[in-house]
C-alpha positions in Angstrom: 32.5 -0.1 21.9 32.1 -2.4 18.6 35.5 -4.4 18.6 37.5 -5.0 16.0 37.8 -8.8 16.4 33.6 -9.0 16.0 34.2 -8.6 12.4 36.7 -11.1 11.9 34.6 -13.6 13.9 31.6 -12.7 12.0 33.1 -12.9 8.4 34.3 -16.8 9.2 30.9 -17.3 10.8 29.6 -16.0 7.2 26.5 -14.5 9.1 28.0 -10.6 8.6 25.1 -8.8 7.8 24.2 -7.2 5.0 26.0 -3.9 5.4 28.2 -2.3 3.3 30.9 -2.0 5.9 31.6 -3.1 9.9 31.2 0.6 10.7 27.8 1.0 8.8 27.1 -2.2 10.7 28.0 -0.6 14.2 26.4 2.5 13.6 23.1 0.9 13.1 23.6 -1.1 16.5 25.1 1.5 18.1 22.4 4.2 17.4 19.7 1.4 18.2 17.1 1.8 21.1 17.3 -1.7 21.8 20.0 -3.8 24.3 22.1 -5.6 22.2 24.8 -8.0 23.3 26.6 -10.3 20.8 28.5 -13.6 22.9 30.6 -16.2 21.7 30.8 -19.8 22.7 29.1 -22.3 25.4 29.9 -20.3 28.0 28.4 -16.9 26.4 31.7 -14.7 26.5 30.9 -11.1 25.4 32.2 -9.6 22.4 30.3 -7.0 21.7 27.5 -4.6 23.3 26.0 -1.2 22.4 25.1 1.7 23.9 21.8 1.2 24.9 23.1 -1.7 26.6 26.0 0.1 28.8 23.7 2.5 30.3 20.9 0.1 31.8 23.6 -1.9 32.9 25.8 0.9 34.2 29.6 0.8 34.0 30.6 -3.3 33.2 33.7 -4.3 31.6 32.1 -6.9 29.8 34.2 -7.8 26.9 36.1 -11.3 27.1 33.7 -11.6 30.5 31.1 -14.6 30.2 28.0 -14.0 30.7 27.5 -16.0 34.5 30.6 -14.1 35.2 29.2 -10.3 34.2 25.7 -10.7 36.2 26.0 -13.2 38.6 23.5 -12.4 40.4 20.9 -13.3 37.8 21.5 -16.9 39.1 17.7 -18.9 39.1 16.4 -15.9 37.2 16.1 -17.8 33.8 18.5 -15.8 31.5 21.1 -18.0 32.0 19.0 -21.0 30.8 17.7 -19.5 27.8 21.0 -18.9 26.5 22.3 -22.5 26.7 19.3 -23.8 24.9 19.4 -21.7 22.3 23.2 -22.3 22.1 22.6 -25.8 22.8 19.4 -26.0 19.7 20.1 -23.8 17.6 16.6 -22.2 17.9 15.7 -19.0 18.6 13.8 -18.0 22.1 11.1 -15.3 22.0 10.5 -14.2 25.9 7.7 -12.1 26.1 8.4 -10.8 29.4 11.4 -11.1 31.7 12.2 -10.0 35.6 15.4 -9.0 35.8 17.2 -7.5 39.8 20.8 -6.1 38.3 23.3 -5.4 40.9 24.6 -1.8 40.5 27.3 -2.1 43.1 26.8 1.4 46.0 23.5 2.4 43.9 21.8 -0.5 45.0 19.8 -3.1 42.9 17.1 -2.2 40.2 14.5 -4.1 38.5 13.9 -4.2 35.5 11.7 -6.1 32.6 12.7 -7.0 29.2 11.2 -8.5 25.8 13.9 -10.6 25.3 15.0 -11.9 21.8 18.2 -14.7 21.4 19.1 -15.6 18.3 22.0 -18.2 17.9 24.9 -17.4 14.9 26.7 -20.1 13.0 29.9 -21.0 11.2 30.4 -21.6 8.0 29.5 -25.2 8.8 26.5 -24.7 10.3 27.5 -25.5 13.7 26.2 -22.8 16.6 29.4 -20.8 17.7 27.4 -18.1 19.6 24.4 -15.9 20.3 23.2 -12.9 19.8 20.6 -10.7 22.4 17.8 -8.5 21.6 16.0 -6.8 24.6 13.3 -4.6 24.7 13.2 -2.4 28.4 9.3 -2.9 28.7 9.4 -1.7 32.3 7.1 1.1 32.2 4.6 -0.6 30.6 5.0 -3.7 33.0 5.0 -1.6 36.1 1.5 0.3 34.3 -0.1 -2.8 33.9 0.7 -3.6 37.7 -0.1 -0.7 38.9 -3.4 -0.9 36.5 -4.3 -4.6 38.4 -3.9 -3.0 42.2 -5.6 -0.4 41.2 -8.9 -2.4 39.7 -8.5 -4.6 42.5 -8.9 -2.5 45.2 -11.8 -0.6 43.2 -13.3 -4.2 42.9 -13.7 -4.3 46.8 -14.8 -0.9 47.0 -17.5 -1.7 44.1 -18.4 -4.8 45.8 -18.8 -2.9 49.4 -21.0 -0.3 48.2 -23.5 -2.4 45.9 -25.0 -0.2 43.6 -22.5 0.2 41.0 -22.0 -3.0 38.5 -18.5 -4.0 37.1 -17.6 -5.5 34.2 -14.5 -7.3 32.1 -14.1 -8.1 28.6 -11.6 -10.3 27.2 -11.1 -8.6 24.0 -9.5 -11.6 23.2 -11.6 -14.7 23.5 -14.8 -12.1 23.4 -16.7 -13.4 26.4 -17.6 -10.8 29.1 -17.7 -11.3 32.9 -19.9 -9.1 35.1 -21.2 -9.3 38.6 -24.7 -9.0 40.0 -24.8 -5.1 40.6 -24.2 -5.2 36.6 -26.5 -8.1 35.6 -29.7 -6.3 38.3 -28.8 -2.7 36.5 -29.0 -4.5 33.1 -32.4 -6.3 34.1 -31.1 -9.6 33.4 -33.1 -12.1 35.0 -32.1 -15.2 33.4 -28.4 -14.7 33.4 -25.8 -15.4 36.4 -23.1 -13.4 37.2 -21.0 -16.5 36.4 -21.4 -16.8 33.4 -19.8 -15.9 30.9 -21.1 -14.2 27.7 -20.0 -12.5 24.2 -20.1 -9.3 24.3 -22.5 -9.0 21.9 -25.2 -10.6 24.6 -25.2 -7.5 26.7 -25.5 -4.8 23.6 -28.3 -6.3 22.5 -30.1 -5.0 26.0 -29.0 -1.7 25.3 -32.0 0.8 23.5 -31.9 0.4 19.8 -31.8 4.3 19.4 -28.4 4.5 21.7 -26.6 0.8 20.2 -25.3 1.6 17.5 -23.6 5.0 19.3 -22.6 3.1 22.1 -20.5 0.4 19.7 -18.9 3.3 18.1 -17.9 4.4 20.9 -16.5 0.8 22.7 -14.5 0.1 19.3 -13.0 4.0 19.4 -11.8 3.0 23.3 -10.6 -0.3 21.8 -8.8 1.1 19.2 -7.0 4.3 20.8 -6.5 3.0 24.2 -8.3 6.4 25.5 -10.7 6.3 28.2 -14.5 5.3 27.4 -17.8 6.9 28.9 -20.8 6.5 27.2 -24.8 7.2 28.6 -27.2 4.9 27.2 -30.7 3.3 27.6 -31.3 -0.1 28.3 -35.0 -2.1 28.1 -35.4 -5.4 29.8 -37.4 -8.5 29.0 -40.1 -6.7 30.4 -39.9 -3.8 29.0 -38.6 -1.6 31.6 -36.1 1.3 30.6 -33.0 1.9 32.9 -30.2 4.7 32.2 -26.9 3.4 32.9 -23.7 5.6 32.8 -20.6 3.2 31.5 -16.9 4.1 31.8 -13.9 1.8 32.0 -10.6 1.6 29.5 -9.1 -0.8 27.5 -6.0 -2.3 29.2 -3.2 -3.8 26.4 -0.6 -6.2 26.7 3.4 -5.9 26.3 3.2 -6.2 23.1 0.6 -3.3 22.6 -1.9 -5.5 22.1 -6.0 -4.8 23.2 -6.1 -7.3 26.2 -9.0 -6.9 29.0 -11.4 -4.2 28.8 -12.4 -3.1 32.4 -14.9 -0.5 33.7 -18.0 0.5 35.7 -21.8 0.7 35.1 -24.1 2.7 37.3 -27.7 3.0 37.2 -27.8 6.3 36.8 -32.0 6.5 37.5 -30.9 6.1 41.2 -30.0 9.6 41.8 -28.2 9.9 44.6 -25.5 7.4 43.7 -25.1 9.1 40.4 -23.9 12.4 42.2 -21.5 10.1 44.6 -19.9 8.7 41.8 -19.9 12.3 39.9 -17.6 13.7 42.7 -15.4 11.3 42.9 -15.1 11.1 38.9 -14.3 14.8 39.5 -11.5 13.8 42.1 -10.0 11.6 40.0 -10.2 13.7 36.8 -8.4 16.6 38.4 -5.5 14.1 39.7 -5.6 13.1 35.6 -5.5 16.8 34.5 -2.6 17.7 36.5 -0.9 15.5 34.9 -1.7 16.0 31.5 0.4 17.8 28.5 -2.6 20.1 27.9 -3.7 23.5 29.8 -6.2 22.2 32.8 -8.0 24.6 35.0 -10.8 24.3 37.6 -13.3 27.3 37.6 -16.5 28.9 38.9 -18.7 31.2 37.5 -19.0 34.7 39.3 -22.6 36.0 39.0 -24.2 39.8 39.6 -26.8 40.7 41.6 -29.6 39.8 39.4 -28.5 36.3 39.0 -26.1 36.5 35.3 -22.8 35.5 34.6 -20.0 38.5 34.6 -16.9 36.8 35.5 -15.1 33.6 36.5 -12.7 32.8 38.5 -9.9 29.9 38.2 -10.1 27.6 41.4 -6.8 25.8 40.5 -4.7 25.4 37.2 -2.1 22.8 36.5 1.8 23.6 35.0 0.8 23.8 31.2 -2.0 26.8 31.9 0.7 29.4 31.6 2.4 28.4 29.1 -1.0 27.7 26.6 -2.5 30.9 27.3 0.4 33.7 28.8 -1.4 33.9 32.4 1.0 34.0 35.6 -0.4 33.1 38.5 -4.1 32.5 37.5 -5.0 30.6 40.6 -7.4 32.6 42.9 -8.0 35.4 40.4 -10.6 36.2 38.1 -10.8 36.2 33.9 -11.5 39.5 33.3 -8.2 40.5 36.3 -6.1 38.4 34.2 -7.6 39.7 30.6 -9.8 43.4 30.9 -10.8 43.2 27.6 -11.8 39.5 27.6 -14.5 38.8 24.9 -17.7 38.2 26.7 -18.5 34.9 24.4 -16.1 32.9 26.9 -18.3 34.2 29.6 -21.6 32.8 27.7 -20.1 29.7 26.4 -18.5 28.8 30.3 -22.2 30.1 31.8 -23.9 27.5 29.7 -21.6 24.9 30.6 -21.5 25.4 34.1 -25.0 26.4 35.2 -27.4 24.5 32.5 -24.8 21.1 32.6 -23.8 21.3 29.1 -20.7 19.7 27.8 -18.8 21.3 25.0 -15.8 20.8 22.7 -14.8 23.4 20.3 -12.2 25.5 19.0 -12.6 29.3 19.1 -10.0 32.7 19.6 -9.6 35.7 21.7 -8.1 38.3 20.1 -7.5 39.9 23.2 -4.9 36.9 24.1 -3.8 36.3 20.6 -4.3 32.7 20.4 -6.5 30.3 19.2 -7.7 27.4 21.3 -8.6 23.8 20.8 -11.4 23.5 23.9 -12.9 20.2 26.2 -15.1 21.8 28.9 -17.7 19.9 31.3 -19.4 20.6 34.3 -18.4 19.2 38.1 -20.4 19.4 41.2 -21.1 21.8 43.1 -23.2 23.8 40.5 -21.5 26.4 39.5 -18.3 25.4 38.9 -16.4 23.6 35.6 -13.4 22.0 34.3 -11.7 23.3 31.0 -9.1 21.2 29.1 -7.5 23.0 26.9 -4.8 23.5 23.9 -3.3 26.5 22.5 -3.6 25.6 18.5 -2.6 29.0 17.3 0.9 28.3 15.1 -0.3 24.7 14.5 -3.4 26.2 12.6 -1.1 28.8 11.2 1.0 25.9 9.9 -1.9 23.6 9.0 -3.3 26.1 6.8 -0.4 26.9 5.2 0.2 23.2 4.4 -3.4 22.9 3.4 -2.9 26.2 0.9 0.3 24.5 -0.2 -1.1 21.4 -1.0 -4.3 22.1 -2.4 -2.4 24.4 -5.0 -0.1 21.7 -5.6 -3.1 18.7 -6.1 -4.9 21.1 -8.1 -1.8 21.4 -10.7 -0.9 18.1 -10.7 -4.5 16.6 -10.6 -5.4 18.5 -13.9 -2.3 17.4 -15.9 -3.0 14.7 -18.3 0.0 13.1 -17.3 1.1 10.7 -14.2 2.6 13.2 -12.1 5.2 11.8 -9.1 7.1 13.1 -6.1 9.9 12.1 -3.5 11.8 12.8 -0.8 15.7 13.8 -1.5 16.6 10.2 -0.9 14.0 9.2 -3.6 11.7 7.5 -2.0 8.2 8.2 -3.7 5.7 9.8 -1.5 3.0 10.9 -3.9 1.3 10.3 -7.1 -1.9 12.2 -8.8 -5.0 10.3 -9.3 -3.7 9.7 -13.3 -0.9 7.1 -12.0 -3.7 5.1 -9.9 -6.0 5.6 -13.3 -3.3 4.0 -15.4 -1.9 1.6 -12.7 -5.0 0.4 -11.1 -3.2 -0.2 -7.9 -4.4 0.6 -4.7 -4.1 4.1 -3.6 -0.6 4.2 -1.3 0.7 1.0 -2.2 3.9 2.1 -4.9 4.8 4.5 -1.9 8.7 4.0 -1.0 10.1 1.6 -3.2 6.1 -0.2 -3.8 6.6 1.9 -8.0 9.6 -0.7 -8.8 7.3 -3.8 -9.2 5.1 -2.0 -11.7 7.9 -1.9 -14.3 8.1 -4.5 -17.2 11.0 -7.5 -15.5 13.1 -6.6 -18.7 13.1 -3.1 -17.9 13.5 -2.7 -14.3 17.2 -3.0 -13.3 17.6 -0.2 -16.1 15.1 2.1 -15.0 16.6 1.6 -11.6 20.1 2.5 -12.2 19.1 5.4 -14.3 17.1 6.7 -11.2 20.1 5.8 -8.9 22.4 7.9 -11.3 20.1 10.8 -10.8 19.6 10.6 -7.5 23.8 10.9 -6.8 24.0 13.3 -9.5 21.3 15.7 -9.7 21.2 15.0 -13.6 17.7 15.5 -15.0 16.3 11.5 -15.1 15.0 10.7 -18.9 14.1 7.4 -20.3 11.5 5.3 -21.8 10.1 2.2 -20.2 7.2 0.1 -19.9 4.3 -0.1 -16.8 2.1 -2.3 -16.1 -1.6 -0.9 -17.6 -4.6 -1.5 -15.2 -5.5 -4.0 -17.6 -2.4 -6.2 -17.2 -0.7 -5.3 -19.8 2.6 -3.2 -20.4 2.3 0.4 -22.1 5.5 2.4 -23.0 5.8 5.7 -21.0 8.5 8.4 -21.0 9.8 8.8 -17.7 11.0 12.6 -16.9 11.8 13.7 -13.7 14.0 17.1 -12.1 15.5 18.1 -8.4 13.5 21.0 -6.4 16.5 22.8 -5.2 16.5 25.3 -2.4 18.3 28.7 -1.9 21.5 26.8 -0.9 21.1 24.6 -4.1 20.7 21.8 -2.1 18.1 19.1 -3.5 14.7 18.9 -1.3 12.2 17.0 -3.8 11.8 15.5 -6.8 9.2 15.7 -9.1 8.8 13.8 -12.1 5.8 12.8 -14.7 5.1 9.7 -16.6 3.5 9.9 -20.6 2.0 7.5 -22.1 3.9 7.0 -25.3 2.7 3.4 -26.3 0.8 4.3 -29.6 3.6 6.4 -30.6 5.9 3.5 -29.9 4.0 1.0 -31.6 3.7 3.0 -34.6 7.3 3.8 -34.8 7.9 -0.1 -34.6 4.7 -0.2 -37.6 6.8 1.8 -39.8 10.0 0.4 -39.2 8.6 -2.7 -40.4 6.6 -1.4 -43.1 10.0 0.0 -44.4 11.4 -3.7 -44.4 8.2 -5.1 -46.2 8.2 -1.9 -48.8 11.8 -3.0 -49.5 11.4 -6.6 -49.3 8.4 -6.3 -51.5 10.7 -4.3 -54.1 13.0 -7.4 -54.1 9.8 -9.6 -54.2 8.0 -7.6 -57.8 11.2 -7.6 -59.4 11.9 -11.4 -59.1 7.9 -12.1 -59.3 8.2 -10.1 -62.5 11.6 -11.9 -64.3 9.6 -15.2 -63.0 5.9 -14.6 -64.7 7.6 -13.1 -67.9 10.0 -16.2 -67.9 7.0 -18.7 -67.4 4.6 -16.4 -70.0 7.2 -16.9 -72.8 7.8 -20.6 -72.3 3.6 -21.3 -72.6 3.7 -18.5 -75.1 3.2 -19.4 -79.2 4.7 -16.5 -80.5 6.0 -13.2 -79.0 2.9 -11.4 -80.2 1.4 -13.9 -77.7 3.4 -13.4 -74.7 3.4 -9.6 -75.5 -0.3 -9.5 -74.7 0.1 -11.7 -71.6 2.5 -10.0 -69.9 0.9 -6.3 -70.6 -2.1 -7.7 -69.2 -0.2 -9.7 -66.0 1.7 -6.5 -65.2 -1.6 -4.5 -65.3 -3.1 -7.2 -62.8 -0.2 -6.5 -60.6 -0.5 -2.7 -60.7 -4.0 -2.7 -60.0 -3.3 -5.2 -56.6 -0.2 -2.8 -55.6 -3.3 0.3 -55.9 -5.3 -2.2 -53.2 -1.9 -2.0 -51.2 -1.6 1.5 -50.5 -5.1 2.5 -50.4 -5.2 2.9 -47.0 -8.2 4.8 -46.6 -10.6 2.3 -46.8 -13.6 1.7 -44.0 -14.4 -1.7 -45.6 -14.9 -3.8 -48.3 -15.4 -7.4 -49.2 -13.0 -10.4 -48.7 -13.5 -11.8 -52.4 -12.6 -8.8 -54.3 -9.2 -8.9 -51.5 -8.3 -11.7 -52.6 -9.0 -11.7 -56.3 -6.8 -9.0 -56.3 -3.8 -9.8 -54.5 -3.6 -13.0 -56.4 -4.5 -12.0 -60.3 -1.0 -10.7 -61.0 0.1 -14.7 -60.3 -2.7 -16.4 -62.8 -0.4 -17.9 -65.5 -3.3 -20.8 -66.2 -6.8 -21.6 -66.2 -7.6 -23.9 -62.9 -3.9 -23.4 -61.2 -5.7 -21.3 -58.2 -8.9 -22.6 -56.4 -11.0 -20.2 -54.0 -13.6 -21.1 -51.6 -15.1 -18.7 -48.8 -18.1 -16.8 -48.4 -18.4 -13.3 -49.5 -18.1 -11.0 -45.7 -17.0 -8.0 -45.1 -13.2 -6.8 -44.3 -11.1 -4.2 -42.5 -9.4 -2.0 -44.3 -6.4 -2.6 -42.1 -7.1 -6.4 -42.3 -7.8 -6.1 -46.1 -4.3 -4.8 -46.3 -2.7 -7.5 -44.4 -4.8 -10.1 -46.5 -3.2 -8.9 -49.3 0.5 -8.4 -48.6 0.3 -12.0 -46.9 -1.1 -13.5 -50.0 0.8 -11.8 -52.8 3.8 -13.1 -50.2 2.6 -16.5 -50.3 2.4 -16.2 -54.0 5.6 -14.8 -54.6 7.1 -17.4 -53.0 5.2 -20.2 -54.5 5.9 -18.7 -58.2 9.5 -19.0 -57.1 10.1 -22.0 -55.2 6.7 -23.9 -54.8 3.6 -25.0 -56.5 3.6 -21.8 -59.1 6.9 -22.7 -60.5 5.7 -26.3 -62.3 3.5 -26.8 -65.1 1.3 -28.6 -62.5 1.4 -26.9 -59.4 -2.1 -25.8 -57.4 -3.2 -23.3 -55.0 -6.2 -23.6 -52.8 -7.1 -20.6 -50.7 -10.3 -21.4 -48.8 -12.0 -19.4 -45.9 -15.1 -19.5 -43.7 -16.8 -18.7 -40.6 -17.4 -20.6 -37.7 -18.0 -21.4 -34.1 -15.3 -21.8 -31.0 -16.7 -22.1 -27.2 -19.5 -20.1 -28.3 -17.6 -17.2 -29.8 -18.1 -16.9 -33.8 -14.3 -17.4 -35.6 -12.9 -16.7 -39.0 -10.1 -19.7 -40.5 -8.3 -18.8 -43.7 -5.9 -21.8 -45.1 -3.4 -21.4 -48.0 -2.6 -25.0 -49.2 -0.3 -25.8 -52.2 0.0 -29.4 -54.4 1.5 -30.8 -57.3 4.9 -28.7 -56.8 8.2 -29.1 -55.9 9.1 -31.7 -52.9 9.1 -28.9 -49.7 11.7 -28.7 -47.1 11.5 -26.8 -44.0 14.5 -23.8 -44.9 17.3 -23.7 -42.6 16.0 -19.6 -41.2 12.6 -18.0 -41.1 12.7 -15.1 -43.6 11.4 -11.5 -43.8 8.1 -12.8 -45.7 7.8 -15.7 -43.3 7.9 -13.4 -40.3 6.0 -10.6 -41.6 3.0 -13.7 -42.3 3.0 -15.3 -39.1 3.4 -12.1 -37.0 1.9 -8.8 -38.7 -0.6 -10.4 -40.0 -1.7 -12.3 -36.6 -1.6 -9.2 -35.3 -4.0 -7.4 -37.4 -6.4 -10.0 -37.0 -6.1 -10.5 -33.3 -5.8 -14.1 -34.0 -3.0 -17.0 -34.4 -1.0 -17.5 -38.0 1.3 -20.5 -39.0 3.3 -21.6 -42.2 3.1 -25.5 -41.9 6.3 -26.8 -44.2 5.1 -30.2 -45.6 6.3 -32.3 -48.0 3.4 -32.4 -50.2 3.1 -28.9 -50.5 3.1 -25.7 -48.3 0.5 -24.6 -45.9 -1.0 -21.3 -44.6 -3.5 -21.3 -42.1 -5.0 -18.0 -39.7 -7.4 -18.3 -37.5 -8.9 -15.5 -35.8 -12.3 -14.4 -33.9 -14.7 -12.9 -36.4 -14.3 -9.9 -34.8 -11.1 -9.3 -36.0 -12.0 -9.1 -39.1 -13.3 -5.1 -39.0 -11.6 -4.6 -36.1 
């Protein structure tokens, strides 16, 4: 039981996990699979242990009891020790595998083996005040392994004795192979000793080019499932002689589930007569295996007629799962066709083949006269005649699986052909699928947003919102809707809208969730465009009216007479008309920078020589035409009001040109203005100085700065070529 006092003790220690209480805290050790025993002090007293722990030890009081004084009698076995150096260091001890004899009083003593784990736990201050244990009850695969090594051993002697059979031993490990001479004479190596020791890679080379490559497949599949290997092949020595060697053997893995030795036998198979020794007792040994199994295992023979052909079989012996995969009580002794009169006669054929021509066959197949389909291994034994079957009833499995497959193929056809990113989870919310659009989009490997992988794909500034809105949903069943941005496949964030709704079940209780993902980045970028086209139309309003009072105010004071002026300004308000026409004309394809930038800046010529241009003639955007223009007419706006345009002196020189940049071909526009007022950076960026730097820099792909100097103000853009019709 999880005292009280173990959370006081580990709220000062200021190591308290995590957890959002002590009892979520003891539940999780509680319900844990592994020993667990917190202790406190030099002398390890006990303060806590859970339930896993009780039961192996049996019925301790071990709370307040130090940990010498609870198990004595593990004196010398090394437990002790560990624990005071860990206490004593501060470093955690890994022990791969420990013996342990605990003392269970009238019951006697057991033995057991642990991977053992001890952790020290520290004050506030650092300082060790205790230690916590993690162990792992790895007996029965510690007492496997031992059994495994008698077991090869005393095969060894009996290989050795009989010296026609070779053995072999891969360490998976270090790759090198160890065999002894039955092997290295069945292999035809004549310049190799048994001593030596070789990759493995030296003894597949020997083995028939036609049968290597099946053989490798078939050592890796061993290797990688721990089932049992058996593979026929050819071998052709340095002379060319051909030998047929039968291989078997297993790989053997470590405590920690690790591939660790690879054992088996070879047998040169062309030597008859041994072969059908060691087929028997493979038989023996694979009916001890089958009776053990948690598959239907029978031993049969086939029943022939007078003439010689299969009618019948009867089952020699079964193990305990034959009843209950196929319905038949007490099969041993009695016949197929007793047990089943309508029996389809294809079993008959398929056994006949197997038993009398030595075929080996594994296949799934019904009878519809037992109602069940069958998942089938069958081989031949000695004496001819006679076979083994190994077998699974699949019948609801397949029933299942095919519903599943229905299921899920309706549900991937649906959600493959929607144009959206289509998403599931589990209740709890964590993601379990997403259609082939979201991997499109995402570029990430298939399987890696599963769980809570999707979070890291959301923009940083948008994450903790997205996640609390999901979290809301989630405890509320409320339909989740917001917009956010995802990381594109091309690294850069697009705005989707984010929709998702609970799949409730007759009970109204939530079992999925389903949600899609749009792709609303165009639409949100042209929201943003004519938000800020609003600002520029009415900044530009603001803009014509003072440009208007300030060129009518400068025509009169160079004007003679009113006739004068009169003409000038009828003829400078037409120039500005015809560049506001070049401003909304947004269905242009392209024309040519000149006539751009004649335009935009006619309505501000108040004097021969005040404006100097210089560029070659190449074609423009539309869309960049249009920038061009409201970024000039800004520039002189503002120079007719506070800069070179508002003196009797003042110049402008707009030049542009094309060039080269690390081999790509760029464009450079510059703005520069003289002879006007002394300039001063202003105290904040305006509207105009934004919409310059930024819009337009945009439209051209390409980098835009106002440079505030004291002779005179500066514009300059430059740009890849390509932006300019892009």
């Amino acid at each position: 039981m999880f005292k009280g006092e173990v959370e006081g003790k580990l709220n000062r220690a200021g190591k308290q996990p995590k957890l959002t209480s002590v009892a979520a805290f003891q539940r999780l050790f509680d319900a844990a699979p592994v020993l667990i025993s917190i202790h406190e002090g030099p002398e390890h007293v006990y303060i806590y242990t859970n339930p896993a722990h009780d039961r192996v030890v049996g019925a301790r009081s071990l709370t307040g009891v130090t940990f010498r004084g609870a198990f004595p009698e593990l004196e010398g076995q090394g437990f002790f020790d560990t624990f005071d150096e860990v206490f004593r260091t501060g470093i955690a001890i890994e022990v791969p595998q420990a013996e342990a004899v605990i003392d269970l009083g009238p019951e006697g003593r057991m033995r057991v083996y642990f991977r053992q784990i001890v952790q020290p736990w520290h004050d506030e201050a650092g300082e060790v005040v205790g230690v916590m244990s993690f162990s792992f009850d790895v007996t029965e695969q510690v007492e496997a392994r031992m059994r495994a090594e008698v077991s090869e051993r005393h095969m060894s002697y009996a290989l050795k004795a009989s010296g026609s059979v070779g053995t072999f031993y891969w360490d998976t490990k270090s790759d090198l192979m160890s065999v002894d001479e039955a092997f290295v004479i069945a292999f035809g190596l004549s310049k190799f000793h048994e001593r030596d020791k070789l990759p493995l890679k030296a003894f597949t080379d020997v083995i028939h080019s036609e049968d290597r490559d099946r053989v490798l497949v078939a050592i890796q599949h061993a290797v990688d499932t721990g089932e049992h290997y058996e593979a026929q092949y050819r071998t052709v020595d340095e002379n060319g002689v051909v030998r047929r060697i039968l291989a078997q053997g297993r790989c053997v893995r470590d405590t920690k589930g690790e591939p660790d030795r690879f054992t088996g036998v070879i047998i040169d198979t062309t030597r008859q007569l041994v072969a059908e020794e060691i087929l028997r007792e493979s038989e023996a040994r694979l009916r001890s295996v089958f009776t053990s199994i948690d598959q239907g295992y029978c031993l049969a023979e086939m029943i022939l007629d007078g003439q010689g052909d299969p009618v019948d079989y009867h089952f020699v012996e079964v193990n305990p799962l034959f009843e209950q995969m196929t319905g038949l009580k007490d099969a041993a002794g009695r016949t197929a066709r007793e047990l089943v009169p309508n029996l389809e006669q294809k079993w008959v054929e398929t056994y006949a083949r197997i038993a009398l021509e030595g075929e080996t066959m594994r296949f799934e197949d019904s009878s519809e006269a037992m109602g069940r389909l069958f998942d089938v291994f069958a081989m031949p034994v000695q004496p001819r005649g006679r076979f083994v079957i190994v077998f699974k009833d699949i019948t609801e499995q397949k029933r299942i699986q095919d519903a599943l497959s229905q299921s899920e193929a309706q549900f991937r056809s649906i959600t493959e052909a929607m144009p959206q990113m289509v998403w599931a989870t589990r209740p709890d919310g964590h993601h379990d699928f997403f259609n082939a659009r979201w991997y499109e989009f995402t570029g990430v490997p298939e399987g890696s947003t599963d769980g809570a992988g999707w979070n890291d794909i959301f923009h940083p500034d948008d994450r903790n919102r997205a996640m609390q809105q999901w979290q809301h949903s989630l405890s509320t069943g409320v339909l989740y809707d917001i917009e956010y941005r995802l990381r594109h496949h091309s690294g850069a964030y697009r705005w989707v809208l984010g929709r998702a709704q609970p799949v409730r079940n007759s009970d109204g209780a939530i079992i999925r969730w389903l949600g899609t993902c749009t792709d609303i980045h165009e639409i949100k970028l042209a929201d943003e465009q004519r938000q800020l086209m609003l600002g520029e139309m009415n900044h530009r309003v603001k803009n014509t009216l003072a440009m208007v009072h300030a060129m009518v105010s400068q025509t009169l004071r160079q004007a003679e007479n009113l006739k004068d002026a009169s003409t000038s300004i009828q003829s400078r308000i037409a120039n500005m008309a015809q560049a506001h026409d070049l401003l909304i004309n947004s269905k242009w394809t392209e024309t040519r920078i000149l006539a751009v930038v004649e335009a935009a800046l006619a309505p501000h010529r108040t004097g021969n020589g005040r404006f100097t241009l210089d560029g070659p003639d190449i074609p423009i955007g539309s869309k960049q035409a249009l920038a061009l223009t409201m970024a000039l007419h800004e520039l002189a706006t503002n120079a007719t009001k506070y800069g070179a345009l508002s003196t009797e002196d003042g110049r402008v020189s707009v030049r542009w040109g094309v060039g080269e940049t690390g081999g790509e071909e760029t464009f450079s526009c510059c703005w520069t203005e003289s002879g006007g007022p002394p300039v001063t950076p202003p105290q904040r960026r305006g509207f105009g100085s934004r919409m310059i730097e930024q819009a337009l820099a945009g439209y051209f792909n390409g980098m835009a700065e106002i440079a505030y100097e004291g002779a005179g103000l500066s514009f300059e853009l430059n740009a890849p070529l390509s932006g300019l019709i892009a």
